[in-house]
N, CA, C and O of each residue as an XYZ file, in Angstrom:
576
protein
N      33.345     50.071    -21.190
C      34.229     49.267    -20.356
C      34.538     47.967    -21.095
O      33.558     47.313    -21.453
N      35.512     47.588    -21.320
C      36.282     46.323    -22.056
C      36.006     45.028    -20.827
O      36.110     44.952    -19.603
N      35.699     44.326    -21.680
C      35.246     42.918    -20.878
C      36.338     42.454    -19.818
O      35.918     41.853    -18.829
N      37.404     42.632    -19.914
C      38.214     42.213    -19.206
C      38.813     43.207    -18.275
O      39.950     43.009    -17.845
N      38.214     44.140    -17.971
C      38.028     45.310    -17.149
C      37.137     44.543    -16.708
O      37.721     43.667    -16.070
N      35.647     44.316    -16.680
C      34.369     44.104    -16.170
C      34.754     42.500    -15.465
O      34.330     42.123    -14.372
N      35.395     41.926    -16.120
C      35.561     40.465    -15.280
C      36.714     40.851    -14.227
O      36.672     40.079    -13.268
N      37.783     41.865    -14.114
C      38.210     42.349    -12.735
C      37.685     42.683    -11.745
O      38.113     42.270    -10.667
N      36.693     43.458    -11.813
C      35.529     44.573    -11.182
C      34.891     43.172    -10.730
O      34.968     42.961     -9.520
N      34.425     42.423    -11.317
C      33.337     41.597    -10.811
C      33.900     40.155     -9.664
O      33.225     39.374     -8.993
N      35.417     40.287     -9.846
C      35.939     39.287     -8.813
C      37.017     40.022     -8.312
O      38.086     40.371     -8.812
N      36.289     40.246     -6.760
C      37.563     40.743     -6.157
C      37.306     39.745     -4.566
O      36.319     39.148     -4.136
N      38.761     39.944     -4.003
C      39.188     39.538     -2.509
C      38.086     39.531     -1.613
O      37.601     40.632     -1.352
N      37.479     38.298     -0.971
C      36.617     38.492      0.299
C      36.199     37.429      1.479
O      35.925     36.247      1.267
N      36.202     37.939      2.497
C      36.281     37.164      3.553
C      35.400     37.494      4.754
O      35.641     38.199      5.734
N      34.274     36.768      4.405
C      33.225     36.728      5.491
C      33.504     36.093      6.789
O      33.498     34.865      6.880
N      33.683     36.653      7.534
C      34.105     35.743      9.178
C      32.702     35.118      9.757
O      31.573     35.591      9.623
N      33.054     34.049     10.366
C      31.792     33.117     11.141
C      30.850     34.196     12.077
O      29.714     33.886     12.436
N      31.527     35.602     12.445
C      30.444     36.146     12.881
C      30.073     37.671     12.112
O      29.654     38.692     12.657
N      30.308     37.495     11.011
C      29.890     38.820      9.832
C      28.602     38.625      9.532
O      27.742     39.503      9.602
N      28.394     37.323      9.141
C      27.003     37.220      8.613
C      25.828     36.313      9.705
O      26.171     35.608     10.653
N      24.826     36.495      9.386
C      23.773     35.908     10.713
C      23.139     35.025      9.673
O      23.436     35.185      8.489
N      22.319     34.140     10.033
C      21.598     33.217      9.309
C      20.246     33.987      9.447
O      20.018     34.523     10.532
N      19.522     34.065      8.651
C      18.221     34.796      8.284
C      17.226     34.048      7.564
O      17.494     33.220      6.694
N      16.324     34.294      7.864
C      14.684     33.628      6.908
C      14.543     34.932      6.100
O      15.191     35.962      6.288
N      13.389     34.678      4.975
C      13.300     35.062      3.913
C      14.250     34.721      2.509
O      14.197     35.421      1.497
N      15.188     33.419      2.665
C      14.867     32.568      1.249
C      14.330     32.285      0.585
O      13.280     32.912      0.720
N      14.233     31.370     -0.583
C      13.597     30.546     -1.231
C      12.660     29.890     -0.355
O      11.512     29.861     -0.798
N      12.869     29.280      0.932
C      12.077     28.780      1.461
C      11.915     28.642      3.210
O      12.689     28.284      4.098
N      10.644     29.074      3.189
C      10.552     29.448      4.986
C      10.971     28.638      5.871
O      11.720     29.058      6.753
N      10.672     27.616      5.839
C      11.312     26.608      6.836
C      12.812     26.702      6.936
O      13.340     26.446      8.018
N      13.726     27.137      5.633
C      14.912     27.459      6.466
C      15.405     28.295      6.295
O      14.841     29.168      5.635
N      17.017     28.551      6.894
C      17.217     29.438      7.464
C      18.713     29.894      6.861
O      19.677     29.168      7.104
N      18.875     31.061      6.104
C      19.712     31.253      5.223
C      20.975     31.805      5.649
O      20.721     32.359      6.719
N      22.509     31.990      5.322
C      23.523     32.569      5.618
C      24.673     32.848      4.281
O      25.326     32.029      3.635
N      24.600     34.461      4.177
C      25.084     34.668      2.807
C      26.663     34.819      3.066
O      27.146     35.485      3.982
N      27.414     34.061      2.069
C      28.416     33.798      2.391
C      29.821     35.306      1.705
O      31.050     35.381      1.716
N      28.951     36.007      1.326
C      29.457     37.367      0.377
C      29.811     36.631     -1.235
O      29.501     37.558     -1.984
N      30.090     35.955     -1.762
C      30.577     35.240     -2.808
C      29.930     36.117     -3.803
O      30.519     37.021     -4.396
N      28.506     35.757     -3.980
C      27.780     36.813     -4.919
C      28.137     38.194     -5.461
O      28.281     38.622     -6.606
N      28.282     39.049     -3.582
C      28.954     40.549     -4.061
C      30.703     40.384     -4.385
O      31.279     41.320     -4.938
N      31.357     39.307     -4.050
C      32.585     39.329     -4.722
C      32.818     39.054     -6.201
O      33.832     39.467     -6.764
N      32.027     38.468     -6.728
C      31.915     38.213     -8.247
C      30.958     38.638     -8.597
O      30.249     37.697     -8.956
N      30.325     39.824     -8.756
C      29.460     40.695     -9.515
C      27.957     39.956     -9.915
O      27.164     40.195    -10.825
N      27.941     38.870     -8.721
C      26.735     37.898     -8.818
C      26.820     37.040     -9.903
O      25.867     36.753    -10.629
N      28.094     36.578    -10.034
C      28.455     35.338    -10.590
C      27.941     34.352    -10.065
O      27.257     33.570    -10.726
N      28.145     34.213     -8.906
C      28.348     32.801     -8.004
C      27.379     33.532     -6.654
O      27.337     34.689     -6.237
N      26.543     32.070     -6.159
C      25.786     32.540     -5.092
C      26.685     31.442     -4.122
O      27.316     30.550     -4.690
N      26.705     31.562     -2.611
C      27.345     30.699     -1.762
C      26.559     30.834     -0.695
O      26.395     31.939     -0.178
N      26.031     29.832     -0.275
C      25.217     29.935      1.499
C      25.412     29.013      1.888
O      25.899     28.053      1.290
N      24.996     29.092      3.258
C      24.470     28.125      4.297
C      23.415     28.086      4.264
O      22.747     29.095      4.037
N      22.873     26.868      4.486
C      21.141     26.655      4.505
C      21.398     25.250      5.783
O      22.142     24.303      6.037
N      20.142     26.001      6.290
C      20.013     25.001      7.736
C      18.561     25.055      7.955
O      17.804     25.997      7.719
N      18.274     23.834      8.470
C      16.859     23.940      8.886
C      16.402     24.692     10.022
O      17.149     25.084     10.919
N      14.830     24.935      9.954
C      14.312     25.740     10.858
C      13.151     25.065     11.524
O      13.023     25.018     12.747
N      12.279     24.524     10.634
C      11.324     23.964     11.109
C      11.176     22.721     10.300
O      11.839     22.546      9.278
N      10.231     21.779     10.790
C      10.295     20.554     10.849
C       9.409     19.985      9.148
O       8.238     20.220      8.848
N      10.057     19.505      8.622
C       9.393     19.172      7.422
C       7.838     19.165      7.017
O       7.439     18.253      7.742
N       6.821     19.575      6.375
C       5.451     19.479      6.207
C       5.644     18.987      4.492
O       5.693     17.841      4.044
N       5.700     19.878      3.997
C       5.476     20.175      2.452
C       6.692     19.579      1.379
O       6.810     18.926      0.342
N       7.171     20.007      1.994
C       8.742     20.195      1.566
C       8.987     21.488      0.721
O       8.631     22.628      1.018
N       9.656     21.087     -0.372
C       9.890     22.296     -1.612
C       8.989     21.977     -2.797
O       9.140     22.619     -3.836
N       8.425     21.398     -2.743
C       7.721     20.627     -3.725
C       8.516     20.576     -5.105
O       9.640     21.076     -5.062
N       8.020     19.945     -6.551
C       8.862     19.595     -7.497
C       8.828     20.775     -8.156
O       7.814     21.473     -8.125
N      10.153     21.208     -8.964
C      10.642     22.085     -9.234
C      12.449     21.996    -10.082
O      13.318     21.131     -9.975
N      12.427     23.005    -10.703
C      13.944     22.961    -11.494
C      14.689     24.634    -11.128
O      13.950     25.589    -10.889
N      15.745     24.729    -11.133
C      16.382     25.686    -11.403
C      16.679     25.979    -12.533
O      16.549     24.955    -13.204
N      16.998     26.771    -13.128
C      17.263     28.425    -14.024
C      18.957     28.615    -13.780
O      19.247     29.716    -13.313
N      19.815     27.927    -13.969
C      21.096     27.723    -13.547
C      22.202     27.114    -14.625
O      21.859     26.448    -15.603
N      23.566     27.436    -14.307
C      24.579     26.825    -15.028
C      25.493     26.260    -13.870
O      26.382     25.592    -14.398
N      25.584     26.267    -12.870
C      26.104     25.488    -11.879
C      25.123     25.328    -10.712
O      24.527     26.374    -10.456
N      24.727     24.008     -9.743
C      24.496     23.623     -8.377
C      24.629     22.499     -7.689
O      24.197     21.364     -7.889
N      25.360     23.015     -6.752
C      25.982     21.629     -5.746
C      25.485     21.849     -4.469
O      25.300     22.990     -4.048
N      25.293     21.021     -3.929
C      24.928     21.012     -2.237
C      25.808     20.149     -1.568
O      25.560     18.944     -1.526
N      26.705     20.577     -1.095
C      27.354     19.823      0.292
C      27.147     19.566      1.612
O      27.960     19.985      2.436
N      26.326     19.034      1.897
C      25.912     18.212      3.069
C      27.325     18.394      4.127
O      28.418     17.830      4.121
N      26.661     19.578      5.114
C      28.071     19.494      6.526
C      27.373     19.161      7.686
O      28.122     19.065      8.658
N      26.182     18.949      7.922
C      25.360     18.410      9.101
C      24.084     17.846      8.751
O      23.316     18.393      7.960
N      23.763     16.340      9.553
C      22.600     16.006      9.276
C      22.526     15.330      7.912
O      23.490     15.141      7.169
N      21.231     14.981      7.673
C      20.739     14.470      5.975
C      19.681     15.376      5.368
O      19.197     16.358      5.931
N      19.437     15.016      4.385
C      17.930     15.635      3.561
C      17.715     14.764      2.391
O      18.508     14.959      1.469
N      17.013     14.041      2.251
C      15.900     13.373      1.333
C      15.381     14.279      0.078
O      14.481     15.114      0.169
N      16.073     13.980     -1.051
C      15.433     14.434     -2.047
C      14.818     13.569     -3.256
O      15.251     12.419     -3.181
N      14.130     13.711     -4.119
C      13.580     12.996     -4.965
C      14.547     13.792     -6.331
O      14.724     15.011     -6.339
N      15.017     13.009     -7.259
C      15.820     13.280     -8.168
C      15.101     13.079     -9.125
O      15.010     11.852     -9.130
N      14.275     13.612    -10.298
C      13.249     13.060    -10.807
C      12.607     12.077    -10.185
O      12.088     12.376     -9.109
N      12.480     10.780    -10.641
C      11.855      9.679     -9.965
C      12.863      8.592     -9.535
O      12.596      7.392     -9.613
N      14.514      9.275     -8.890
C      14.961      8.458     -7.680
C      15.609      9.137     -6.777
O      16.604      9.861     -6.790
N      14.676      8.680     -5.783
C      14.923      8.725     -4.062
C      16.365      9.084     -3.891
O      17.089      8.429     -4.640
N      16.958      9.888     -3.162
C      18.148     10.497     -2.829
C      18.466     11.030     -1.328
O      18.056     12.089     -0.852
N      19.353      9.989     -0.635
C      19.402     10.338      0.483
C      20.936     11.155      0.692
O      21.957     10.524      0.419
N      21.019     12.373      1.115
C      22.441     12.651      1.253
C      22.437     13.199      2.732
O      21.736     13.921      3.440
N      23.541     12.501      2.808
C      24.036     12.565      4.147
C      25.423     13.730      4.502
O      26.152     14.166      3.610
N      25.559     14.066      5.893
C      26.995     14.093      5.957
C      28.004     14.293      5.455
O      28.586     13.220      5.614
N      28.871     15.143      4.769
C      29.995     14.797      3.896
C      30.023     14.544      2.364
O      31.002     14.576      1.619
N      28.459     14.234      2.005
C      28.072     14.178      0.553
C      27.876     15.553     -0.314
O      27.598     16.654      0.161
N      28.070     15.261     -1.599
C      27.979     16.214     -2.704
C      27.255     15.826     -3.628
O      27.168     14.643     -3.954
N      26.746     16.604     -4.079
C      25.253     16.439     -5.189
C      25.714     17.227     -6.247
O      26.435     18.009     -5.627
N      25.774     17.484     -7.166
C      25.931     18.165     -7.849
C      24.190     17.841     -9.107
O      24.042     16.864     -9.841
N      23.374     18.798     -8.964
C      22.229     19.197     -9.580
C      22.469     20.163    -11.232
O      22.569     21.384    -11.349
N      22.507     19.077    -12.369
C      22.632     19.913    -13.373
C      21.568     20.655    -13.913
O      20.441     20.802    -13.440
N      22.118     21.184    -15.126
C      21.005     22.266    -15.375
C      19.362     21.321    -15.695
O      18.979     20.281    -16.229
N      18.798     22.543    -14.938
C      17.148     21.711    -15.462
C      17.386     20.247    -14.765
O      17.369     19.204    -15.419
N      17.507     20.280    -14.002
C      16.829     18.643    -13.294
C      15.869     19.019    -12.554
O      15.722     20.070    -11.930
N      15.131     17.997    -12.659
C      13.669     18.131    -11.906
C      13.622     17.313    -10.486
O      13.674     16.088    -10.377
N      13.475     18.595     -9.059
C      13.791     17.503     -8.062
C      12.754     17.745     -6.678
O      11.819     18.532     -6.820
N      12.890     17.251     -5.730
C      12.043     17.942     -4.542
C      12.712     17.555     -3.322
O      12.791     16.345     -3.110
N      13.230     18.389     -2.444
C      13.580     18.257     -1.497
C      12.218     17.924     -0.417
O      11.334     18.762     -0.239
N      12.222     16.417      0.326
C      11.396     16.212      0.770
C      11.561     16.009      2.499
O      10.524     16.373      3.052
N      12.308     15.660      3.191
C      12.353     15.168      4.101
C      14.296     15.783      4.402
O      15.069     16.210      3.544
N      14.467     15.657      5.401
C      15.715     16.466      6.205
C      15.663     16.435      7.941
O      14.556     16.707      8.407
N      16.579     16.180      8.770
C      16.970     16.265     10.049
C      17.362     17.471     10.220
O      18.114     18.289      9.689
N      16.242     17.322     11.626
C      16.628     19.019     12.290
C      18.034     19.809     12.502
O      18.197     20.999     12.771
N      18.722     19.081     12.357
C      20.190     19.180     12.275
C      20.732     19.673     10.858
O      21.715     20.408     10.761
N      20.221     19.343     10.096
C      20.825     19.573      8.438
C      21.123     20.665      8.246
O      20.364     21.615      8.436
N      21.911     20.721      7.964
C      23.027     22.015      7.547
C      23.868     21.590      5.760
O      24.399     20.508      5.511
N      23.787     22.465      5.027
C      24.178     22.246      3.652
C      25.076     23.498      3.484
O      24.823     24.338      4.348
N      26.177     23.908      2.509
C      26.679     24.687      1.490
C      26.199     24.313      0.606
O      26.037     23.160      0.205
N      25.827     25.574      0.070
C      24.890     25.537     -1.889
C      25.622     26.499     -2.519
O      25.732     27.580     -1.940
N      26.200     26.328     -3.683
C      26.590     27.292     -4.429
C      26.312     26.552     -5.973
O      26.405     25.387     -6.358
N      25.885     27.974     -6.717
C      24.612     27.970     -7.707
C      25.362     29.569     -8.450
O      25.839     30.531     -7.848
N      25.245     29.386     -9.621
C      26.004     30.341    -10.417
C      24.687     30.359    -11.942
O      24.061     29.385    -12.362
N      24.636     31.604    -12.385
C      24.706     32.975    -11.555
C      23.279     32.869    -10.313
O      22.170     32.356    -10.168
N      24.457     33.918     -9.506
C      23.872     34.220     -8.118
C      22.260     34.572     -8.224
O      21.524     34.637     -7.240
N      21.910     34.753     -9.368
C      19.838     35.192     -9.390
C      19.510     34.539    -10.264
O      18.934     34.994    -11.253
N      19.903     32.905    -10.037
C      18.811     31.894    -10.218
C      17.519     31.801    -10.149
O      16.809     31.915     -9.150
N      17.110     31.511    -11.635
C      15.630     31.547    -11.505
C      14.837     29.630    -10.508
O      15.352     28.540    -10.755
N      13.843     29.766     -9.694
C      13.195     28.548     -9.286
C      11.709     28.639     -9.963
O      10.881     29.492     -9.643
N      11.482     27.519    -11.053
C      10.374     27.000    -11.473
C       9.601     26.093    -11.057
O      10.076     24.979    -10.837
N       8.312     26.330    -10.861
C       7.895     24.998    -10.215
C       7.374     24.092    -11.803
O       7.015     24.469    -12.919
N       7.650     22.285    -10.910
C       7.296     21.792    -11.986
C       6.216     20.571    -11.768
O       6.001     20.170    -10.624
N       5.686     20.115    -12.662
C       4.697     19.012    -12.488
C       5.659     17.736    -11.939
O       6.801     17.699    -12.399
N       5.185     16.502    -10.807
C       5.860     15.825    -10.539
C       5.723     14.457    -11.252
O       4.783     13.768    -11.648
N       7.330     14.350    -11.240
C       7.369     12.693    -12.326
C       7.438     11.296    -11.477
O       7.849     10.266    -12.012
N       6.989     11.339    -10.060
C       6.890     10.124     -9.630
C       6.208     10.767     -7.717
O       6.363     11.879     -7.211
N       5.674      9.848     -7.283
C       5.402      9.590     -6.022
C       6.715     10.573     -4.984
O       7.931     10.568     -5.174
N       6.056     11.223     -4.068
C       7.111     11.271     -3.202
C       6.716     11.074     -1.488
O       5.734     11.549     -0.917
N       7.828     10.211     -0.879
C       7.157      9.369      0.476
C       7.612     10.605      1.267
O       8.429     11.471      0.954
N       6.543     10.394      2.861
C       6.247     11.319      3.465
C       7.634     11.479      4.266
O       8.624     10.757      4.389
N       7.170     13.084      4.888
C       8.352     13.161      5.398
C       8.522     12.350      7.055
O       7.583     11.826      7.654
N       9.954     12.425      7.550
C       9.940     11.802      8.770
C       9.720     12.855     10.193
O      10.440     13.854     10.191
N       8.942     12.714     11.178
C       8.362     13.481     11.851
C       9.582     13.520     12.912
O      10.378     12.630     13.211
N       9.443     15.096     13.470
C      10.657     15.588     14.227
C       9.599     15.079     16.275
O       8.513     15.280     16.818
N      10.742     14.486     16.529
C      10.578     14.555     18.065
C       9.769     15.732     18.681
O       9.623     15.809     19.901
């Protein structure tokens, strides 16, 4: 198959409706709560696209760690989440965009029960490494 055959095949037309897909646990991480946006199976797992929303109330967090990646952004559409960016504090709110390059070292620590994000991360089977941490990280804020 000629490469440009294989890059047809691997992006085609798709349209997940607000009630095609359900939000599900068994992510990256238990506390939340995942929603696959099809993107992945439209580009031959080029591109991953979700929703990520919280589930339960901060303890641990994600602890420090890097991705295995050539693209990741998080767009903040509800709520905040507190991350540590190496060793600076990162609050994104609302309406914000992050864009996480390759190999940064970070920890999602703290987030409102409300937080709701789009993540899209290319290719779609990103590896997550955990990593030793390069600074302090403050506790999380306790849910009502």
């Amino acid at each position: 198959m000629t490469q440009e055959l294989t890059k047809t095949l691997a992006n085609v037309f798709s349209h997940v409706g607000v009630d095609d897909t359900k939000y599900e646990s068994g992510g990256l991480r238990d506390f939340f709560l995942y929603r696959d946006l099809g993107i992945a199976a439209a580009t031959g797992g080029q591109v991953l696209a979700q929703l990520v929303k919280a589930n339960k109330a901060p303890e641990a967090g994600t602890g420090w760690h890097r991705h295995e990646a050539n693209f990741h952004i998080v767009i903040m559409l509800k709520g905040w989440a507190r991350f540590m960016y190496e060793d600076k504090p990162t609050l994104v709110k609302t309406g914000d965009c992050v864009h996480q390059p390759p190999g940064i070292v970070h920890f999602l620590y703290d987030y409102s029960k409300d937080m709701e994000y789009l993540e899209i991360i290319s290719p779609a089977d990103f590896t997550t490494i955990d990593m030793p941490g390069p600074a302090p990280v403050p506790p999380p804020t306790p849910w009502d």
